[in-house]
N, C-alpha and C positions, 0 to 999 in steps of 0.2 A: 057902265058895262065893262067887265072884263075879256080882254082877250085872251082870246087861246093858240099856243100854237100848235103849229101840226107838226107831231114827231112820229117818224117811221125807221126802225132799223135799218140800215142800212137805203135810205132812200137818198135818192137829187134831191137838190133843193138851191130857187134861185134867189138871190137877197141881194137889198138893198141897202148900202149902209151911205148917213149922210152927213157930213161934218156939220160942228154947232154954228149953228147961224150960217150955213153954207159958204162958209171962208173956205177960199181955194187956197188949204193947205199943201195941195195935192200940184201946185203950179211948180215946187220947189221938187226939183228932182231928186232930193238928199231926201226930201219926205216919200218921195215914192220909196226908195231904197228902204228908208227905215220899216215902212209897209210890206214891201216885201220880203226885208228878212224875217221881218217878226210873226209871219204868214209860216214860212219856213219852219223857223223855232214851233211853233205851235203844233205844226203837223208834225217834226219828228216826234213828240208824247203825245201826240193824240190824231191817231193817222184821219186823211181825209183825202181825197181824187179834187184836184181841182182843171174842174170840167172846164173853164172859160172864166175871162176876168177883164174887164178893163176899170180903168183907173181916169179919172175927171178930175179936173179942180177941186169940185165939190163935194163929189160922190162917187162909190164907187157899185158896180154890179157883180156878180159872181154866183158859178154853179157851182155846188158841190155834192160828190156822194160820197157817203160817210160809209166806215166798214161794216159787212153783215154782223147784225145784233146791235149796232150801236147807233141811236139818235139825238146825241149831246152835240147838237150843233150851238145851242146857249154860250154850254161853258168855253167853247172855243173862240168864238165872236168876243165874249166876255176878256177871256184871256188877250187877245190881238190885241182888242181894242183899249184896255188897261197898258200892255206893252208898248206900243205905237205910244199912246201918250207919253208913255212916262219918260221914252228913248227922245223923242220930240223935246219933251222940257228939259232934258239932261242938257241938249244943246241949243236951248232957245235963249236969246240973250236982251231979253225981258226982265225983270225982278219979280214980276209975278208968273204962277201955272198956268196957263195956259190948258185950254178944255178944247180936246181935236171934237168929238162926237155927239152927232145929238144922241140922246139917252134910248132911244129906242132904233129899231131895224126891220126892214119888212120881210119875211120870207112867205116862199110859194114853193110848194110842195109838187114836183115834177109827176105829170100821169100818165104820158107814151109819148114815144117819139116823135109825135108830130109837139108837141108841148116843148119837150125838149129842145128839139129845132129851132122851135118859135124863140126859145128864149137864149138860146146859142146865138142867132140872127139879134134877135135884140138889144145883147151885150156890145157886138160888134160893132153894132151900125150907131150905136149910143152918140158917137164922136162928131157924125155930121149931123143926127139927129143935134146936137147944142150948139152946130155951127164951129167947132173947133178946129176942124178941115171938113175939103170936100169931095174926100176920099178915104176908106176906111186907112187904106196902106201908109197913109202919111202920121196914122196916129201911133206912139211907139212904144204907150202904157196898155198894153192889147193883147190878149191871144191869138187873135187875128192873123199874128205873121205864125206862129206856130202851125195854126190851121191849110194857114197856104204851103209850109214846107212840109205837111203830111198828105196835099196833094186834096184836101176836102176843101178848097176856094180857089177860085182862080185870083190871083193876085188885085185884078181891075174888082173882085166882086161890091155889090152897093155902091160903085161911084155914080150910078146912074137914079140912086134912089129907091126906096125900100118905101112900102107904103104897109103899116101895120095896124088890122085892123081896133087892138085894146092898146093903151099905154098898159104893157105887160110892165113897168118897172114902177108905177104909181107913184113919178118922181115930184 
């Protein structure tokens, strides 16, 4: 069976990306950094809104909407995810490369706001969702605190538990 993915101009879209063999690359905060500059790098040639994002050991979640006319969200995932590696093996002190990602990624194609929501709420809460605290605020790989200083969460929000009807992140 061939998969398909879903591309809309200018559309959201939530994804999942999982490192290979679920190694918490992602524990080393020098690897977050290199994640996130290379996120950076990517968008200034090839714009994208990054709606929400947090960052795991394992895996990470993220919303993005891509600019009007444009649904190459592939080549960019492609691009990160070649970058990340390859910034990773520059400074890994191995003798062999080293493979950050499993080869494939899940995406889900945003439908209204309540979808939205659902999966803005879902990114967030990921951290107590795997037990890594037991509160979203304590987690510091996160949009999260972003959201609380634009005044859309109250800083306690999710410590009391979040109950979600789909595993929306199919982790």
């Amino acid at each position: 069976m061939r998969y398909r993915r879903a591309y809309a101009p200018g559309g959201t879209f939530f994804f999942t990306l999982v490192t290979k063999n679920r190694y918490p690359f992602f524990n080393d905060s020098k690897n977050v950094e290199i994640l996130g500059q290379e996120i950076r790098n990517i968008c200034t040639d090839r714009p994208f809104r990054m709606d929400a994002i947090v960052i795991l050991p394992d895996h990470i979640h993220c919303l993005w909407t891509l600019p009007k006319g444009d649904s190459d969200y592939s080549t960019r995932w492609r691009l990160i995810k070649r970058a990340v590696t390859q910034k990773i093996n520059s400074v890994n002190t191995a003798n062999f490369p080293i493979s950050v990602w499993q080869s494939r990624y899940w995406e889900h194609q945003i439908r209204d706001a309540f979808d939205l929501r659902s999966h803005v709420e879902y990114i967030h809460y990921n951290p107590v969702k795997h037990g890594w605290v037991k509160s979203v605020r304590y987690w510091p790989y996160s949009s999260f605190h972003k959201y609380v200083q634009c005044g859309e969460y109250d800083r306690e929000w999710g410590t009391n538990g979040i109950r979600f009807e789909d595993d929306i992140g199919k982790e």
